[in-house]
C-alpha positions as a Markdown table, in Angstrom:
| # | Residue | x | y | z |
|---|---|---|---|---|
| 1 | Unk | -5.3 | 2.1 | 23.7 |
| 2 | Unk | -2.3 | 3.2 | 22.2 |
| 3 | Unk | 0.9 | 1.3 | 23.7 |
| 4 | Unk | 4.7 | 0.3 | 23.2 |
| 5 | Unk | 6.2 | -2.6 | 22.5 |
| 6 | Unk | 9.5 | -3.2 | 21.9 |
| 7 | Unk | 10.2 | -6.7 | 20.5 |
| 8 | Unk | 13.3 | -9.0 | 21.1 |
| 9 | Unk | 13.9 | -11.8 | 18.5 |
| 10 | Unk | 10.7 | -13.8 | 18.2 |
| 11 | Unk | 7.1 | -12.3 | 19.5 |
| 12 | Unk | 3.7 | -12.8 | 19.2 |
| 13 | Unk | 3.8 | -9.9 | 16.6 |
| 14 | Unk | 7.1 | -10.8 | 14.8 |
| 15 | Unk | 7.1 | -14.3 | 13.1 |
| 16 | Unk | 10.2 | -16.2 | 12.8 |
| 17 | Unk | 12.1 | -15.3 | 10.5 |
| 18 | Unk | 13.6 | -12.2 | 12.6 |
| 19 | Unk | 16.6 | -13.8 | 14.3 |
| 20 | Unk | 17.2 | -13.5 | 18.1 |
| 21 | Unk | 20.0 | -10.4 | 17.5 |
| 22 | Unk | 17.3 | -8.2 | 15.4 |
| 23 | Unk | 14.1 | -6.1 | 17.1 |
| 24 | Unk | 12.2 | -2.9 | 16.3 |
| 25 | Unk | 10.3 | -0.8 | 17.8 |
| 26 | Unk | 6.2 | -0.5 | 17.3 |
| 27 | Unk | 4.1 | 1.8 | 18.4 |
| 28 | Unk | 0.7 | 0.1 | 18.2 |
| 29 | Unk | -2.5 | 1.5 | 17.8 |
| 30 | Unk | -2.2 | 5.0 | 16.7 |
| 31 | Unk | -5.8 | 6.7 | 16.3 |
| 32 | Unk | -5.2 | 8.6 | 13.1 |
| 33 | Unk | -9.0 | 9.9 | 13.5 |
| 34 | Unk | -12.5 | 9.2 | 14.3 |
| 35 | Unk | -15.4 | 8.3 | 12.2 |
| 36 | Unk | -18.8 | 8.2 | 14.5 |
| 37 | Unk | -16.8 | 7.8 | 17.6 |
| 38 | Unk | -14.9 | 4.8 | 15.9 |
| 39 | Unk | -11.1 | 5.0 | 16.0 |
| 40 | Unk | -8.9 | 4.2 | 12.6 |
| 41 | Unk | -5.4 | 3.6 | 13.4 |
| 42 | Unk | -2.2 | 2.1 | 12.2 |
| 43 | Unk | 0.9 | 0.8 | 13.4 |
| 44 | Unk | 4.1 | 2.4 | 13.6 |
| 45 | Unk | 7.4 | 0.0 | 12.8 |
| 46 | Unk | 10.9 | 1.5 | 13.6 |
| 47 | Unk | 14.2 | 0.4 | 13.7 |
| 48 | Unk | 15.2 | -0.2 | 17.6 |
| 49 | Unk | 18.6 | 1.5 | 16.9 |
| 50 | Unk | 19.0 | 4.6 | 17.5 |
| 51 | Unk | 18.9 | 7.2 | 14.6 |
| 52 | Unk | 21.2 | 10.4 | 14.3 |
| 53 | Unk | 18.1 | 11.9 | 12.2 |
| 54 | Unk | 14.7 | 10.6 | 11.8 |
| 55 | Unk | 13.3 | 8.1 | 9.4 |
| 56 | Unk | 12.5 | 8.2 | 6.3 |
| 57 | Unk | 8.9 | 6.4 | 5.8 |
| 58 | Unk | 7.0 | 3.2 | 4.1 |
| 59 | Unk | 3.5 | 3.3 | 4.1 |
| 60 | Unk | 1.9 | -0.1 | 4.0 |
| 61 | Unk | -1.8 | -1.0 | 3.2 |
| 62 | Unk | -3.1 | -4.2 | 3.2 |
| 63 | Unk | -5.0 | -6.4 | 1.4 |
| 64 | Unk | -8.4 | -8.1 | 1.6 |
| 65 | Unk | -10.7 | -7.3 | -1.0 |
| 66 | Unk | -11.6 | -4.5 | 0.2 |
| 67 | Unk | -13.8 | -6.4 | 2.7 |
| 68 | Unk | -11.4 | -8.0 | 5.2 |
| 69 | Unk | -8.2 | -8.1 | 6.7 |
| 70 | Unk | -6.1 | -5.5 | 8.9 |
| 71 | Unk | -2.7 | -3.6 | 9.7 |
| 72 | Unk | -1.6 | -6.6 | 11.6 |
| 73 | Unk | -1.3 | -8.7 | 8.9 |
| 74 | Unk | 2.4 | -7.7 | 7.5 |
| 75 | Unk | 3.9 | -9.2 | 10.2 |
| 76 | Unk | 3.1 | -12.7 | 8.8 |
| 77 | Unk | 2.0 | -12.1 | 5.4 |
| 78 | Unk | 5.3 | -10.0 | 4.2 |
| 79 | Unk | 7.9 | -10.7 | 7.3 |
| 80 | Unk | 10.9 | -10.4 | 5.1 |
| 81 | Unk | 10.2 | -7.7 | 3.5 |
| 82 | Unk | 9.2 | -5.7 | 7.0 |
| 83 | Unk | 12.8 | -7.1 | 8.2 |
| 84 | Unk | 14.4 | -5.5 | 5.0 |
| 85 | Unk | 13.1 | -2.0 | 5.5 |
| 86 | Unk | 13.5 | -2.3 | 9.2 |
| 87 | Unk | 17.3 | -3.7 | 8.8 |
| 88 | Unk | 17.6 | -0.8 | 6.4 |
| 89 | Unk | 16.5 | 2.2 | 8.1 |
| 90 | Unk | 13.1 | 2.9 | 7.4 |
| 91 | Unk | 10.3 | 3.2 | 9.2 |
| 92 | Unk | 7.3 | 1.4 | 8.0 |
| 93 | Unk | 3.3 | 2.7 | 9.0 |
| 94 | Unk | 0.6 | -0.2 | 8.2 |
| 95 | Unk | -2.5 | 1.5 | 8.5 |
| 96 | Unk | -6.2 | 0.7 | 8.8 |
| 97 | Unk | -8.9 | 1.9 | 6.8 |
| 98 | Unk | -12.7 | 1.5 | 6.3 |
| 99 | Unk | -13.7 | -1.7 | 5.1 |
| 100 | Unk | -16.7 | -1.9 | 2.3 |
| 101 | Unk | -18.9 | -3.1 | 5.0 |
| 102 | Unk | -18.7 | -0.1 | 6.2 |
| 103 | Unk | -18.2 | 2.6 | 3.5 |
| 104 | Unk | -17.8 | 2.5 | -0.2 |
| 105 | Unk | -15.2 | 4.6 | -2.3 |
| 106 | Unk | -13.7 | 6.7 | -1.9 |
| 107 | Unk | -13.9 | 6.1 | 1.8 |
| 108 | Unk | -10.9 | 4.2 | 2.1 |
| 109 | Unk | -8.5 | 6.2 | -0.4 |
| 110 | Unk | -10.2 | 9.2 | 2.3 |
| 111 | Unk | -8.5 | 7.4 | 5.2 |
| 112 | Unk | -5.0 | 6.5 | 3.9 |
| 113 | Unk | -5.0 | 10.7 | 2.9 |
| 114 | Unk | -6.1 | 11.2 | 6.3 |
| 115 | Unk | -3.3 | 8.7 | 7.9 |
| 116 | Unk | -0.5 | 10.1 | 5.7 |
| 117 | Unk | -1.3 | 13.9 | 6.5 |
| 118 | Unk | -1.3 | 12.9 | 10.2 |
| 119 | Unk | 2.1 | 11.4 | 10.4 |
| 120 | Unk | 2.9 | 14.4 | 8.5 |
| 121 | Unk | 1.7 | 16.4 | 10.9 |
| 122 | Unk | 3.3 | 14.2 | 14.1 |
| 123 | Unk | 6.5 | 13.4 | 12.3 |
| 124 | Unk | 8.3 | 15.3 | 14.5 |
| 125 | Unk | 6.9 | 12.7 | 17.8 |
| 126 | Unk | 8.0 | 10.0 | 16.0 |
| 127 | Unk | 10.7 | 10.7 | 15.0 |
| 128 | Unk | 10.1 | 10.3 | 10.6 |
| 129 | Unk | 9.9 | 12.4 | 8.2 |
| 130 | Unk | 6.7 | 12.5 | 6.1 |
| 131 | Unk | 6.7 | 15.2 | 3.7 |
| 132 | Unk | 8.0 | 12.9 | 1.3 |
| 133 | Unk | 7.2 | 8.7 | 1.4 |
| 134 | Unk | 6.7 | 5.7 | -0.5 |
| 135 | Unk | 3.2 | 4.1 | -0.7 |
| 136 | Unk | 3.3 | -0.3 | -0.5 |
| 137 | Unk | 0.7 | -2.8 | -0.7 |
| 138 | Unk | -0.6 | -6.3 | -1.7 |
| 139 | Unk | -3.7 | -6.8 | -3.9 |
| 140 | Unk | -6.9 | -4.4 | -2.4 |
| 141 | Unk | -4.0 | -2.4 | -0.8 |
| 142 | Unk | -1.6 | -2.6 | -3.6 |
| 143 | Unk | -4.6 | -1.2 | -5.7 |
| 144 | Unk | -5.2 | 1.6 | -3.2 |
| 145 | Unk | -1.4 | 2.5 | -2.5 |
| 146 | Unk | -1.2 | 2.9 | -6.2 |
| 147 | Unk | -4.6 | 5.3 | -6.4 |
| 148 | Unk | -2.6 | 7.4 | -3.7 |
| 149 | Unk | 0.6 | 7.3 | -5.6 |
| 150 | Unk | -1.0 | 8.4 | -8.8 |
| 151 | Unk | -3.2 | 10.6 | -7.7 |
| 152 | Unk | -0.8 | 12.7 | -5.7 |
| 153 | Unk | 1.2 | 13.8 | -8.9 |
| 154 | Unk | -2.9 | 15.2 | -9.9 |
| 155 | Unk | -4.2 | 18.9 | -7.8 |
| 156 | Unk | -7.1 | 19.2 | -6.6 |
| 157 | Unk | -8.2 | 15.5 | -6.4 |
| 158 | Unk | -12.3 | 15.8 | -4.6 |
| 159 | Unk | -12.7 | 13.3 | -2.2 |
| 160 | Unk | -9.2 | 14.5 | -0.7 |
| 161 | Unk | -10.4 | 16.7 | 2.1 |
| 162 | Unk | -8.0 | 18.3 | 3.5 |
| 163 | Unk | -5.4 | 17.7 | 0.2 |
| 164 | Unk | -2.1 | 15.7 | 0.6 |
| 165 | Unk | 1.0 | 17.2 | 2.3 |
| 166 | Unk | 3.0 | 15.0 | 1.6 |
| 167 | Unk | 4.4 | 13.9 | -1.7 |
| 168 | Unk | 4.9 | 10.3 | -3.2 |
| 169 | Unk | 8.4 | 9.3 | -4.3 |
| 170 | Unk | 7.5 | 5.8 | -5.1 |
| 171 | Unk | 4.9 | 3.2 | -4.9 |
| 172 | Unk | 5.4 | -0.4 | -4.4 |
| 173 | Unk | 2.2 | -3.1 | -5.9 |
| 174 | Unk | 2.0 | -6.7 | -5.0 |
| 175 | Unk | -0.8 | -8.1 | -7.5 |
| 176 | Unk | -3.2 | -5.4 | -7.1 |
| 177 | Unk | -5.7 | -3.9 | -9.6 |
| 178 | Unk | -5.3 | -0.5 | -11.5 |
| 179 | Unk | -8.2 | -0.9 | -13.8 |
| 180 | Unk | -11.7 | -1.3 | -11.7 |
| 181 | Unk | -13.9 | -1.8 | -15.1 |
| 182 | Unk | -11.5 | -3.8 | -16.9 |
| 183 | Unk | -11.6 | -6.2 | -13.4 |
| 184 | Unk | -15.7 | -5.9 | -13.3 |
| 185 | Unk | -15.7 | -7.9 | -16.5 |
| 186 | Unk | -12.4 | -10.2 | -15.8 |
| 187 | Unk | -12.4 | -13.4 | -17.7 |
| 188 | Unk | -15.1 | -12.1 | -20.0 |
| 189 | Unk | -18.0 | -12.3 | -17.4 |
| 190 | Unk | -19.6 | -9.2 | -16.1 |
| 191 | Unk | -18.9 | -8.8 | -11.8 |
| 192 | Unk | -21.7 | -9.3 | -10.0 |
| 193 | Unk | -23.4 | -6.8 | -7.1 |
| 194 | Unk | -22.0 | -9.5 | -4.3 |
| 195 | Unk | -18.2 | -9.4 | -6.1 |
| 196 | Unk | -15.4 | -7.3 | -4.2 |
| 197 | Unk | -15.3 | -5.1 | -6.2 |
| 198 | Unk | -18.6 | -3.7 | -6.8 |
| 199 | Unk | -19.1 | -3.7 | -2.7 |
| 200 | Unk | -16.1 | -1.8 | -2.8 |
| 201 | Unk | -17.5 | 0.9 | -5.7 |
| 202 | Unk | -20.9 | 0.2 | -4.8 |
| 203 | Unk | -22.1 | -0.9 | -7.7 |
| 204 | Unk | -21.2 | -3.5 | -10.5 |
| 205 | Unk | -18.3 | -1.4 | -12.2 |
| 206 | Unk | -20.0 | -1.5 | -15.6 |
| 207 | Unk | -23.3 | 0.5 | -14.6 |
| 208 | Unk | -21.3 | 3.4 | -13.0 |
| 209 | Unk | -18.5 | 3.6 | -15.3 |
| 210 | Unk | -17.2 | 6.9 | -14.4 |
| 211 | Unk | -16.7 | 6.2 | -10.5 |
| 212 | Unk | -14.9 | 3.0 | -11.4 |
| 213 | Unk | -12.5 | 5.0 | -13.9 |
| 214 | Unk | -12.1 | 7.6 | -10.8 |
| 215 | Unk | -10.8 | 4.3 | -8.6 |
| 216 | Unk | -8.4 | 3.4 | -10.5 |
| 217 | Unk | -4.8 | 4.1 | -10.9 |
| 218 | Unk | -4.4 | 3.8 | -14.8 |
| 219 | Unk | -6.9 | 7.4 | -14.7 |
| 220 | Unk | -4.5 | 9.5 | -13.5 |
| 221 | Unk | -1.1 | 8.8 | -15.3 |
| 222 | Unk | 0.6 | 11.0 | -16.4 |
| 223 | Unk | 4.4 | 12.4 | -16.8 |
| 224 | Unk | 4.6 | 13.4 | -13.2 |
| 225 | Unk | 3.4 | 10.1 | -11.8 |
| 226 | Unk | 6.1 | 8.5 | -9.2 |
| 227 | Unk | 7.8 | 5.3 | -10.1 |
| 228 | Unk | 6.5 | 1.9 | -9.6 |
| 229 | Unk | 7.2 | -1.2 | -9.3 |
| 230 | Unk | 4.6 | -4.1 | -9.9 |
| 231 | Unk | 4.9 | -8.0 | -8.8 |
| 232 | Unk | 2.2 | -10.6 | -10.4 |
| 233 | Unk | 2.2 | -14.0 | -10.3 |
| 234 | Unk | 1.0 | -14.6 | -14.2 |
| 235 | Unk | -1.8 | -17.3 | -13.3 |
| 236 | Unk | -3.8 | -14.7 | -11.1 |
| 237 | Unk | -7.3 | -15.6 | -11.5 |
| 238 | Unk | -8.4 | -12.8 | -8.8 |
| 239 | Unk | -6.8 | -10.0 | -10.3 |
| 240 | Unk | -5.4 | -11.2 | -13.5 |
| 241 | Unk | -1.9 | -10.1 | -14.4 |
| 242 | Unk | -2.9 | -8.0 | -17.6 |
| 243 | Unk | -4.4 | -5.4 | -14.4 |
| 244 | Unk | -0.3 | -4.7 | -13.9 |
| 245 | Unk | 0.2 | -4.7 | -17.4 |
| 246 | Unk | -2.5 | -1.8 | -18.3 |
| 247 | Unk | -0.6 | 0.1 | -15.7 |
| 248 | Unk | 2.6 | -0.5 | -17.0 |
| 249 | Unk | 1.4 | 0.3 | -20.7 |
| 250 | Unk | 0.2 | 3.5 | -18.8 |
| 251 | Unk | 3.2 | 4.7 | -17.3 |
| 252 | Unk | 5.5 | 3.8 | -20.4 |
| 253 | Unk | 3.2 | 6.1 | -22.2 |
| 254 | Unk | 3.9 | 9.1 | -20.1 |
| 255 | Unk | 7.7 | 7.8 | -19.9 |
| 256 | Unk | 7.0 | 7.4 | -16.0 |
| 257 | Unk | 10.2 | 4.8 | -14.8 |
| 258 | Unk | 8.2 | 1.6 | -13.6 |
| 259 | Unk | 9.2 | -2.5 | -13.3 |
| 260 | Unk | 6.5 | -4.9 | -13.6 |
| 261 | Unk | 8.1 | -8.2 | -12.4 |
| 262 | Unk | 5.7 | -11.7 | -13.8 |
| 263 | Unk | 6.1 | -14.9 | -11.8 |
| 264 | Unk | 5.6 | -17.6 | -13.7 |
| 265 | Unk | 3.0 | -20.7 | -12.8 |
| 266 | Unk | 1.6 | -18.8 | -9.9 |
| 267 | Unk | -1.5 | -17.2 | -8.7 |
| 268 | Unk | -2.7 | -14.3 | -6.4 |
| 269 | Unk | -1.3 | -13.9 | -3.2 |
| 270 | Unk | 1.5 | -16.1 | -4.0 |
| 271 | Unk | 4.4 | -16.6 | -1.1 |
| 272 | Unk | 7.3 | -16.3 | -3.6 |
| 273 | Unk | 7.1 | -12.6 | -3.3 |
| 274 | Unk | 7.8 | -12.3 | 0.0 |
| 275 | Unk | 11.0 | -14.4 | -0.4 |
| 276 | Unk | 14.8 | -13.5 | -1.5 |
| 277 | Unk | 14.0 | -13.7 | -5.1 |
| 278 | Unk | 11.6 | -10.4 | -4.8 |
| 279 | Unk | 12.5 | -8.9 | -1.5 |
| 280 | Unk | 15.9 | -7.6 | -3.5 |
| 281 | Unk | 14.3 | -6.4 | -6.1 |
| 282 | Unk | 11.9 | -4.0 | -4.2 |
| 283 | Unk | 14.9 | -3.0 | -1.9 |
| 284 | Unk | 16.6 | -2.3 | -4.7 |
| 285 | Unk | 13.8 | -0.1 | -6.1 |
| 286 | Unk | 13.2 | 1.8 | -2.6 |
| 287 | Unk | 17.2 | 2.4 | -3.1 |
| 288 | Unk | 16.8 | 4.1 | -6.5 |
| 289 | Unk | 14.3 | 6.6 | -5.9 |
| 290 | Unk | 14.0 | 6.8 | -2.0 |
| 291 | Unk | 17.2 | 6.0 | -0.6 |
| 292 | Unk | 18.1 | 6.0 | 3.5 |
| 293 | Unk | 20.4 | 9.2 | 3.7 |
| 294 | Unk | 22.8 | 7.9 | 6.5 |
């Protein structure tokens, strides 16, 4: 059920780090549609202050492999980035989306279109504006913001059904793949059918090479893609950083602006990205090519 919650300092949904003078509003729970009677949804983050015009909006999509994991992890998995975009005026959707237990591509990608084009649709209710956004995420949801991103500046995409109607102005990546048969064959040893990524495709990427080209970002460059920014930490063993470096290769190609950012000494998922050394950076970013119109 779809309810309200406005939060005051620390809550069971806000970690910590938001001091006792900052809250948001979050409307939880949003069914964005139905898939055999089972409700997707995502969670809407707004400032608590009131606006003079609406918001403009930050998509978030979360990690897991594809297999695992849920719209209710930003809270404690990126908390100071969700307090930057909050403190700065944005509102910020995490959304669910079909697992590979349940469906295989391009289910999910299906489902973030889906989410989008309904806020689109709503924007008005809640106050945003979503005919233009920026697509985030981390790892599996860092790969599939940056499918959506890449894809949008493409017509006609087929497993978009209805098309987008909105437009991507930026995408933020934290660690996550753009090259689905480069990762089926990481470290030199071919994925096999139990790996992430061929539950996610369906297959091991190597023995249906042209759906794992369709997953991935580095497909669908090309001059009109929307800016990135990448973050890697350059001992990834999961996704390993050279999957951020195809991209950017990619995107200088078509002269597309982009930032690839390489931590050194660190691996996948590593905390220093959520911290004041990257948090900046990405604000920074959202600044350049999204700004809050005040």
């Amino acid at each position: 059920m779809k309810f309200l919650i406005k939060i005051f300092c620390v809550s069971l949904l806000y970690v910590s780090s938001v001091n006792a003078s900052e809250h948001a509003m979050i409307d939880k729970d949003i069914v964005y549609k139905r898939i055999d009677g089972n409700a997707i949804s995502l969670d809407l983050y707004t400032p608590s202050a009131h606006a003079g015009q609406p918001y403009p909006l930050l998509v978030w999509v979360h990690g897991g492999a594809w297999k695992r994991g849920s719209k209710d992890a930003i809270p404690t998995k990126n908390p100071t980035l969700l307090k930057a975009v909050l403190e700065k005026g944005y509102a910020l959707a995490a959304v669910d989306y079909r697992l590979s237990g349940e469906a295989i591509f391009p289910a999910p990608l299906k489902d973030i279109n889906d989410a989008l084009n309904f806020l689109h649709d709503h924007a008005n209710q809640y106050n945003i504006t979503a005919d233009k956004l920026v697509v985030m995420g981390r790892s599996a949801g860092g790969h599939l913001a940056g499918l959506v991103g890449a894809t949008n500046s493409q017509s006609n995409i087929a497993f978009y059904t209805p098309q987008p109607k909105y437009e991507v102005k930026a995408v933020v990546s934290f660690f996550g793949p753009t090259d689905l048969l480069a990762l089926g064959k990481k470290h030199g040893k071919k994925a096999s059918k139990r790996s992430s990524v061929s539950r996610f495709l369906g297959d091991i990427p190597s023995n249906i090479p042209d759906i794992a080209q369709r997953a991935s970002s580095t497909h669908y460059i090309n001059s009109n893609t929307p800016p990135f920014i990448q973050l890697h930490g350059a001992e990834d063993r999961r996704v390993p950083v050279s999957q951020s470096q195809r991209l950017k290769s990619k995107l200088d190609e078509y002269g597309v602006d982009n930032q690839l950012f390489i931590e050194p000494g660190v691996g996948h998922s590593a905390a220093v990205f959520d911290t004041e050394k990257y948090v900046p950076r990405v604000m920074d970013f959202l600044e350049q090519h999204f700004p809050v119109q005040r």
